[in-house]
C-alpha positions as MATLAB code, in Angstrom:
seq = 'XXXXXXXXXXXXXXXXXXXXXXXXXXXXXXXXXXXXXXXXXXXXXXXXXXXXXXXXXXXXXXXXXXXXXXXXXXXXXXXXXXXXXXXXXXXXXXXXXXXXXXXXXXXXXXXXXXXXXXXXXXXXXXXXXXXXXXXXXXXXXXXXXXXXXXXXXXXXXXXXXXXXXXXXXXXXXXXXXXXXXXXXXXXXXXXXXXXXXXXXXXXXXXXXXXXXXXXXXXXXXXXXXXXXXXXXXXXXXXXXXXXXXXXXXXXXXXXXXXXXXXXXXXXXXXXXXXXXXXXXXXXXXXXXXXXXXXXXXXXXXXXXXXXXXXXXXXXXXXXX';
ca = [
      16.905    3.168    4.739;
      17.455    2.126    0.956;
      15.404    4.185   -1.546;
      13.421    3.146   -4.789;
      12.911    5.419   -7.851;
       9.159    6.093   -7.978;
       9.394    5.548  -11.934;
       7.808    8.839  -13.936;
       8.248   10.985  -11.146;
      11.629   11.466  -10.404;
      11.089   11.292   -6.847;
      13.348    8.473   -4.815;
      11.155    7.033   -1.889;
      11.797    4.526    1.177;
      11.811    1.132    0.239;
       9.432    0.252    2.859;
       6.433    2.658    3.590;
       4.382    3.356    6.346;
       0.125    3.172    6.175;
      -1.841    5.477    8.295;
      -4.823    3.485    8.728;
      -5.056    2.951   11.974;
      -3.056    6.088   13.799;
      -6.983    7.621   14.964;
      -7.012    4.087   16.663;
     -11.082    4.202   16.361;
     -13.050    4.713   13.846;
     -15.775    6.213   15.948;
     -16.203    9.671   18.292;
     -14.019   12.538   18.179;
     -10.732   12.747   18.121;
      -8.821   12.616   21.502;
      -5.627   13.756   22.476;
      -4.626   10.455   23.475;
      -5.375    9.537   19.839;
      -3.269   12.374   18.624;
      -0.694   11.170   20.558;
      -0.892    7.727   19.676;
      -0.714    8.408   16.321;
       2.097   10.366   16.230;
       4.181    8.649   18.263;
       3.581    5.523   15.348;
       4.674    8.025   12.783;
       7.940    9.464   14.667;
       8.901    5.425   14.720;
       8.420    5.290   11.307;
      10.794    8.323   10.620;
      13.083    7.541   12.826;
      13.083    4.384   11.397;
      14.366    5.939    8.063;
      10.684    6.228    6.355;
       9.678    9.055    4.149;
       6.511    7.413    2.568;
       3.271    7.539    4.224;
      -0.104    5.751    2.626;
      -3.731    7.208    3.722;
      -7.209    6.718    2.106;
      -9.848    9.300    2.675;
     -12.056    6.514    4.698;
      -9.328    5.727    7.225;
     -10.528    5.900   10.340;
     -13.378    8.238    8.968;
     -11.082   10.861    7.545;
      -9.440   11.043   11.156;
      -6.299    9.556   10.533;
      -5.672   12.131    8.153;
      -6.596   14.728   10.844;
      -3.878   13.570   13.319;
      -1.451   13.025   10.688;
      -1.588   16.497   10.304;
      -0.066   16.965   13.598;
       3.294   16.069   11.668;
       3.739   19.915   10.690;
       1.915   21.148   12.961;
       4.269   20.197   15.919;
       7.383   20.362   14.036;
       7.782   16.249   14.018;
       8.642   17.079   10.158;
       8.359   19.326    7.119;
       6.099   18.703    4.567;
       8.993   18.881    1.988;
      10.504   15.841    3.556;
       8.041   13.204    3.200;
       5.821   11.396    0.419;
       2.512   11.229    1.191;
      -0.058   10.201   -0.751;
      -3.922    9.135   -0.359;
      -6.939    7.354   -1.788;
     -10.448    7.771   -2.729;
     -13.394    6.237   -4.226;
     -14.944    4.515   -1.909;
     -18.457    5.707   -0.363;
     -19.848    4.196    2.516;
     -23.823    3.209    2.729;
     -25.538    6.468    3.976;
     -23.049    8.611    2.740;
     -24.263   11.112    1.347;
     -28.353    9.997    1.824;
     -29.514    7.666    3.769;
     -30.552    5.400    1.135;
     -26.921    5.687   -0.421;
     -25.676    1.830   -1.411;
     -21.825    1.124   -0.214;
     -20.184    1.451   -3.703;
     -17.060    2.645   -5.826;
     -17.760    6.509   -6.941;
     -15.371    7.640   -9.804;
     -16.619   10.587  -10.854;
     -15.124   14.123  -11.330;
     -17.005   15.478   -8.501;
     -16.133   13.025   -6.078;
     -12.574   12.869   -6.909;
     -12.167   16.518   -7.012;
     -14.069   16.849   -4.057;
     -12.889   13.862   -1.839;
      -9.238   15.656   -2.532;
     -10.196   19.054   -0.983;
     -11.859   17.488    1.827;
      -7.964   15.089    2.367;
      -6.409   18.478    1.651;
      -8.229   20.148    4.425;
      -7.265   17.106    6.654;
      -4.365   16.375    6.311;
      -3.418   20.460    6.362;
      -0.975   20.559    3.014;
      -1.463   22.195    0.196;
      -0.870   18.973   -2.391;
      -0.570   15.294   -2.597;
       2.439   13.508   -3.789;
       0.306   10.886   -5.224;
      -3.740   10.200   -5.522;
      -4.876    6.730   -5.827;
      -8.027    5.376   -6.873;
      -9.289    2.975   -4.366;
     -10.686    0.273   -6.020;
     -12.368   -0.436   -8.880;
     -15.947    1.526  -10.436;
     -17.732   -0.557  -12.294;
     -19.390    2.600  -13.729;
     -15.884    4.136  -14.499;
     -16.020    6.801  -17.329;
     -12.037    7.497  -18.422;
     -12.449   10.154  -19.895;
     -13.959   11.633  -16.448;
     -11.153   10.641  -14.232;
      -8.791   12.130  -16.832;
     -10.738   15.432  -16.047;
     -10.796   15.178  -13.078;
      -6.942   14.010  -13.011;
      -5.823   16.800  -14.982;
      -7.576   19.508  -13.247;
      -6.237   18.337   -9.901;
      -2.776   18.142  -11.785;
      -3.246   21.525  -13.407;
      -4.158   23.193  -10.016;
      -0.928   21.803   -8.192;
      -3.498   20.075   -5.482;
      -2.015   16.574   -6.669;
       1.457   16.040   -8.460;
       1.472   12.526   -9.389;
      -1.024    9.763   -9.515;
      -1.985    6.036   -9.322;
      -4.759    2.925   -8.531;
      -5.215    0.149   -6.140;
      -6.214   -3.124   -6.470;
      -6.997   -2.722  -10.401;
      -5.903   -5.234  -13.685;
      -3.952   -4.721  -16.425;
      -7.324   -3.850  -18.342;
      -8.787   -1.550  -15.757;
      -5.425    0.167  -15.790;
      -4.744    0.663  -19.514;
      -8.295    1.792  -19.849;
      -7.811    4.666  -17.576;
      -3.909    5.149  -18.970;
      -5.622    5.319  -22.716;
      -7.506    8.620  -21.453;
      -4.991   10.496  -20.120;
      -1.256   11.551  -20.719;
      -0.886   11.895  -17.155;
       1.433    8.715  -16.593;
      -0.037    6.388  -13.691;
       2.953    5.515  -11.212;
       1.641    3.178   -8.948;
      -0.993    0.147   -8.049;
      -1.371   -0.721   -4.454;
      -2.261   -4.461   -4.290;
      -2.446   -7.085   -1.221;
       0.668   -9.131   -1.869;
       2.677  -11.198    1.157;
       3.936  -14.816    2.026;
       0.396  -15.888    2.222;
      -0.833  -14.055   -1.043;
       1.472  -14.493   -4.086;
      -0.945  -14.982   -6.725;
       1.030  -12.428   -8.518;
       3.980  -14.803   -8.061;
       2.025  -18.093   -8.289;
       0.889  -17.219  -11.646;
       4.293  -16.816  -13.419;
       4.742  -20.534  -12.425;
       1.768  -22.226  -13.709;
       0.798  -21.434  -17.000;
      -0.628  -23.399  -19.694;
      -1.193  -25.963  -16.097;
      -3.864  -26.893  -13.889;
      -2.674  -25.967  -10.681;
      -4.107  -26.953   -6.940;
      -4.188  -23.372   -5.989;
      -6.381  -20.698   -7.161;
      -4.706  -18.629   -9.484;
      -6.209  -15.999  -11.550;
      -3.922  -15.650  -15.133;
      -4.044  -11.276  -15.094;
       0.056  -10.632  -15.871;
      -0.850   -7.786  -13.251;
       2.827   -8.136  -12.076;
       4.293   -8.366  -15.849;
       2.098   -5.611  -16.946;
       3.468   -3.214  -14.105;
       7.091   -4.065  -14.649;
       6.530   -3.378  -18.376;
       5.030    0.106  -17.720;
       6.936    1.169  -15.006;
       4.427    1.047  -12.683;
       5.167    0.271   -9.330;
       3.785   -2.050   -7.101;
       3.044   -1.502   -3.151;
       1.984   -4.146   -1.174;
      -0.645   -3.819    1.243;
      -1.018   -6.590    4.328;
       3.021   -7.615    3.884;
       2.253   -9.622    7.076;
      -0.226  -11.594    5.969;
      -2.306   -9.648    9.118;
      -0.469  -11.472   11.609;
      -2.078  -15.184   10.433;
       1.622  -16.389   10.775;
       1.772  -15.213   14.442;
      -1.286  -17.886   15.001;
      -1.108  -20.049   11.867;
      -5.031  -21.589   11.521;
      -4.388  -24.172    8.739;
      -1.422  -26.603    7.856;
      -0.113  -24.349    5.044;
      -0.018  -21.289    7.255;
       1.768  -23.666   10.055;
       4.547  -24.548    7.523;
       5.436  -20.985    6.161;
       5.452  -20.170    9.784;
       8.192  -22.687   10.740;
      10.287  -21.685    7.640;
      10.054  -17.660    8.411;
      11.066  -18.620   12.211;
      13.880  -20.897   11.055;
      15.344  -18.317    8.575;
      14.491  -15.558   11.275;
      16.641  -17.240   13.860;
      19.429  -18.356   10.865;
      19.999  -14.077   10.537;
      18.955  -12.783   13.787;
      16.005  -10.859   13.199;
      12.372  -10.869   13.503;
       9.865  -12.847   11.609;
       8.599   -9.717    9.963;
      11.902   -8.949    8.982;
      12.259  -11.975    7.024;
       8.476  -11.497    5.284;
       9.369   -7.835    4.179;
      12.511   -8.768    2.856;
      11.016  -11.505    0.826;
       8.918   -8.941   -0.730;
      11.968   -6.766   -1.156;
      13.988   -9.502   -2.626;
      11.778   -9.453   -5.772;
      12.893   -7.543   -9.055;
       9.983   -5.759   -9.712;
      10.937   -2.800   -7.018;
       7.929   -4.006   -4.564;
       7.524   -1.526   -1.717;
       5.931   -3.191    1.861;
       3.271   -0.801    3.334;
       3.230   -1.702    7.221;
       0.550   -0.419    9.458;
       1.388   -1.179   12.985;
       0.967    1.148   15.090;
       3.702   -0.454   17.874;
       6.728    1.345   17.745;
       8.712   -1.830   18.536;
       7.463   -3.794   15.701;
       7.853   -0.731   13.193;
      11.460   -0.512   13.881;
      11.990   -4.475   13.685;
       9.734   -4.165    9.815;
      12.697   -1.630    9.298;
      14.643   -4.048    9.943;
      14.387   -5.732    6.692;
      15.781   -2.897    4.676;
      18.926   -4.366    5.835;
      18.065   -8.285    5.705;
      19.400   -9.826    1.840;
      17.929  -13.064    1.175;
      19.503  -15.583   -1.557;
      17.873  -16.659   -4.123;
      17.944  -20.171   -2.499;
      16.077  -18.529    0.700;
      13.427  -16.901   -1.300;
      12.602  -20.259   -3.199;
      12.557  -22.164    0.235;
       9.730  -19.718    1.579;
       8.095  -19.358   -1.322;
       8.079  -23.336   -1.522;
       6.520  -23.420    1.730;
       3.189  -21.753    0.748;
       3.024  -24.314   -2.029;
       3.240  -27.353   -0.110;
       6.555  -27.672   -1.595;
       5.185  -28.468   -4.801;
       6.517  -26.202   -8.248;
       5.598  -27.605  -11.780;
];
């Protein structure tokens, strides 16, 4: 598989990465060794398939996906010097860590620092190739992340850094506090939800569909930030479309699909891969069949014609 520079880090990474979520298969009871085995059996697709990127968040599956990921190393499927891996915090479940706890977005330096020891411990490494903050905290203090950033920097326990789902302002308030460059925002972005794309198209315009004027997509580009794209399959809605729009992006991916010979999530990765900007797909089936045909699209070149006929199909085949 084709590699993209991870801008500020030096590292070169898979075009299309693999997410973890789901490799516990539950997010309640123990772990079994049927869910080991499960798990790992999605990840040895994945690297087989040519992917060196893996994407966790300390919530997955309870923490447990982390847990059997750790079964990489431990039975030899890989070393720990051949992969990217990176995770996520911030987000606390109610209960957690009273019983009266709210569900909310914790930023603070002792969360951080200690939701990384606790991944650490899970996933059985040493460091992180990357840390993300999950989503936004509305009670965000920079200057506290920075700390917190730094120390885990300074330590070696995480080399490089990032956000999900965050704006241009969220992310240049955070950027402002620290000289610790941030490398990556993880956003949902597929067929079905462009309105990173929709919004270069309709400025200054009234437009039928909801678009929220951010630049998120300019703003990355410009600081070399890159953008990974959670739900690249829309979460299978073009498998059963439910509504007339979904029903004609359908029939174009199957169309081009059966124009190149390869499956439809070949052609809705590679549409994400055709952009500029360096967008990396993060796929989280756990079938081994479908991970190798999402593969699939590392070799899959649309034209600029094909990518505007999609794209066009969303939109009702209406542009300005």
């Amino acid at each position: 598989m084709k590699t993209y520079p991870l801008h500020q880090t030096g590292l070169n990474v898979s075009r299309i990465a693999y997410g973890c979520m789901n490799i516990a298969r539950s997010w309640q009871g123990p772990i079994t060794a049927e869910d080991r085995k499960y798990g790992l059996t999605a990840v040895q697709a994945a690297l087989e398939s040519g992917i060196n990127f893996f994407d966790h968040a300390d919530i997955y599956c309870g923490g447990k996906s982390e847990s059997v990921f750790s079964g990489v190393w431990e039975e030899g499927v890989a070393r720990r010097e051949d992969l990217f891996v990176q995770s996520k915090c911030g987000i606390r479940f109610p209960g957690q860590p009273t019983p009266s706890a709210p569900h909310r977005y914790d930023f603070s330096y002792e969360h951080i620092t200690h939701s990384v020891d606790l991944i650490l411990q899970r996933l059985k490494t040493e460091y992180l190739d990357l840390l993300l903050l999950h989503r936004p905290d509305i009670l965000c203090e920079p200057a506290e992340v920075a700390r917190a950033f730094e120390q885990l920097h300074f330590t070696g326990k995480v080399r490089h850094f990032g956000v999900s789902n965050h704006h241009p302002g969220q992310i240049a308030l955070l950027q402002r506090a620290t000289s610790l460059p941030l490398v990556a925002n993880q956003l949902e972005l597929s067929l079905l939800h462009a309105p990173l794309f929709d919004e270069q198209i309709v400025v200054n315009r009234t437009d039928p569909l909801p678009v929220r004027h951010e630049g998120l997509l300019d703003y990355c580009r410009l600081h070399s930030i890159m953008i990974q794209a959670w739900s690249p399959l829309a979460q299978g809605r073009l498998a059963k479309p439910a509504d007339a729009r979904a029903k004609a992006t359908a029939v174009a991916v199957d169309a081009l699909a059966k124009e190149k010979g390869v499956t439809q999530e070949s052609i809705l990765l590679a549409w994400l891969l055709r952009h500029p900007a360096g967008i990396q797909p993060i796929i989280g089936t756990c079938n081994p069949e479908r991970i190798r045909a999402c593969a699939q699209a590392d070799k899959v070149e649309l034209s600029r014609e094909e990518w505007w006929t999609l794209y066009l199909a969303t939109r009702e085949n209406r542009i300005p």
